[in-house]
C-alpha positions in Angstrom: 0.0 0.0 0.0 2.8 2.4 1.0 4.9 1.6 -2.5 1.0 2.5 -4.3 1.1 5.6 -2.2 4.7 6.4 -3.1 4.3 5.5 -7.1 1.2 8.1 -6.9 3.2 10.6 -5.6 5.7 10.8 -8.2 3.3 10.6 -10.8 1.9 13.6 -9.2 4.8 15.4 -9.3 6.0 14.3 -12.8 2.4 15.7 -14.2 3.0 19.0 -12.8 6.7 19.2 -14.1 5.5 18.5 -17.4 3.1 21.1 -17.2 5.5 23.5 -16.2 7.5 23.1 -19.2 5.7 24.8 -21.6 6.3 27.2 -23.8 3.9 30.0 -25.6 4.7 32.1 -28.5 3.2 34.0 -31.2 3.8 32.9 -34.7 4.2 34.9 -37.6 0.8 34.6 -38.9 -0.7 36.1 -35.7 -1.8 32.5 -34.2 -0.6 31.8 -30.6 1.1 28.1 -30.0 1.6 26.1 -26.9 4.2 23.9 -27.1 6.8 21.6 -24.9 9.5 22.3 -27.4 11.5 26.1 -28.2 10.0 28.0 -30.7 11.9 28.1 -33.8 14.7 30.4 -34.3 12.9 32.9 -36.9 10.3 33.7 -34.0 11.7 37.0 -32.4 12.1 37.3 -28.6 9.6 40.0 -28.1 6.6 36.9 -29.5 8.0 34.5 -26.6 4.9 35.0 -24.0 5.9 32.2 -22.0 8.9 29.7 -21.2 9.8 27.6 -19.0 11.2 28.5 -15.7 9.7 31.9 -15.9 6.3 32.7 -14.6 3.6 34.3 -16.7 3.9 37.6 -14.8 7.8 38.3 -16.1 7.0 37.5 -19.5 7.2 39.4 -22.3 3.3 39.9 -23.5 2.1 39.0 -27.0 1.2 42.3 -29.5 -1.7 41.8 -31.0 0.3 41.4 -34.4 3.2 41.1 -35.2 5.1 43.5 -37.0 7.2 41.5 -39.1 3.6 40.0 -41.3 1.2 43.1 -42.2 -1.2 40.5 -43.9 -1.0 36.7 -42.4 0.1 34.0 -45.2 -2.9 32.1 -45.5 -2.1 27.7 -46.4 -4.7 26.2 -49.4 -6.2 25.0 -46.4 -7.5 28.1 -45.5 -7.8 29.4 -49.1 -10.3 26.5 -49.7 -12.1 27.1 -46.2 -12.8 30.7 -47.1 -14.2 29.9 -50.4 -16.2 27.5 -49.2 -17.6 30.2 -46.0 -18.3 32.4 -49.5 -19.6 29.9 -51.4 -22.5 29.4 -48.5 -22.8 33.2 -47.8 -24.0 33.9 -51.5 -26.3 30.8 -51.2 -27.8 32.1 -47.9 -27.7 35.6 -49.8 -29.5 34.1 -52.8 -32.1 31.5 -50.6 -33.1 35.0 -48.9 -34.0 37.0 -52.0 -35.6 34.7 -53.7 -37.7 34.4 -50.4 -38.5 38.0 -50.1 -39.6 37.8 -54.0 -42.3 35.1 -53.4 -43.2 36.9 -50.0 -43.7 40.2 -52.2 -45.6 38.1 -55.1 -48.0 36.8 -52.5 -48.7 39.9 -51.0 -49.2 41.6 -54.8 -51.6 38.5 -55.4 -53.7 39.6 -52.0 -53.8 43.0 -52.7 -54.7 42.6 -56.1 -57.7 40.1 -54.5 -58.3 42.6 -51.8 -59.1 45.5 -54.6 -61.2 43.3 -56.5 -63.3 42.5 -53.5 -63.3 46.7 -52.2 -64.3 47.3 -56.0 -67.4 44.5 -55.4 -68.9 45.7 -52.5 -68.7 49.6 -53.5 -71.0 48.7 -56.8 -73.3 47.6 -54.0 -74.4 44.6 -55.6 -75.9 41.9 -53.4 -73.4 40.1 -52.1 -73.5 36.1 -50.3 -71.9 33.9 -48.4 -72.3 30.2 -47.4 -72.6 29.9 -43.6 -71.3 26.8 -41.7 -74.6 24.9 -42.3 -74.1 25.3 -46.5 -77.1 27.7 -46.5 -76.8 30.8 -48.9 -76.9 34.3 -46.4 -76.8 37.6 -48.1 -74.8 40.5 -46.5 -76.4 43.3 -44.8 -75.1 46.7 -43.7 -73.4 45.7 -40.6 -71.8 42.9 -42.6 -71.1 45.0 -45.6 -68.8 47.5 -43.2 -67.3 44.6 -41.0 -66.4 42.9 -44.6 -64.8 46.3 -45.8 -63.0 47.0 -42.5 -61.1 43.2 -43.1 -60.5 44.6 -46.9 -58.8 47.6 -45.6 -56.8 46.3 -42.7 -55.6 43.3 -46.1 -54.7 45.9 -48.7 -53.0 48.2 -46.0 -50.8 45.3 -45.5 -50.4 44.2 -48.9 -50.6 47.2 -50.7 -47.5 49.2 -50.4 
């Protein structure tokens, strides 16, 4: 038990030296990297955030670019990843237009429907509708006005 105890103990210890040896730096496309091993020599000093056997307080704090790379190098990687991120935007762009153009054909359809219908009752011919029971009712006054009210409320909405 006390060898168990003593094995679990150094592993202990051997976890948090390895975690101690890390390094952080700044590469020259802008990206930061963690890594066990030195950066490579073309990384300048002042893009070392962090190293082993110095604490995060007394190092040397990443700029948020470097000033050897005005633009970052982009791989085909991310060449083909941004065309693709395009690629979907102008479909998105496209699947949204052509929704607003059946939205605005349906709502020219209703207002053309709605006219029609204000253009009916104004002649002031009698007008009918089939009730729940299938029997024929004809309009009268207060219908007439509650049935040109719901005309203008639809061709306020449709007609602009």
């Amino acid at each position: 038990m006390q060898l168990f105890r003593n094995l679990f103990v150094a592993a202990l210890c051997t976890f948090g030296l390895a975690a101690q040896a890390q390094w952080q730096w700044v590469d020259n496309a802008g990206r930061k990297v963690f890594s066990d091993q030195a950066p490579p020599p073309d990384i300048p000093l002042k893009n070392i955030v962090k190293q082993p056997g110095k604490s995060a307080a007394t190092s040397v704090e990443a700029p948020s670019a470097p000033a050897s790379a005005a633009t970052p190098q982009l791989s085909n990687d991310d060449k083909e990843l941004l065309a693709k991120k395009k690629k979907a935007d102008s479909e998105a762009m496209a699947r949204i237009k052509e929704e607003a153009d059946s939205l605005s054909k349906i709502k020219a359809t209703n207002c053309e429907k709605a006219k029609a219908n204000q253009a009916l009752l104004d002649s002031g011919v009698r007008m009918a509708v089939t009730n729940a029971k299938g029997e024929r009712e004809f309009l009268d006054d207060a219908a007439r006005a509650a049935e040109q009210r719901r005309i203008r409320t639809v061709m306020e909405t449709n007609c602009k």
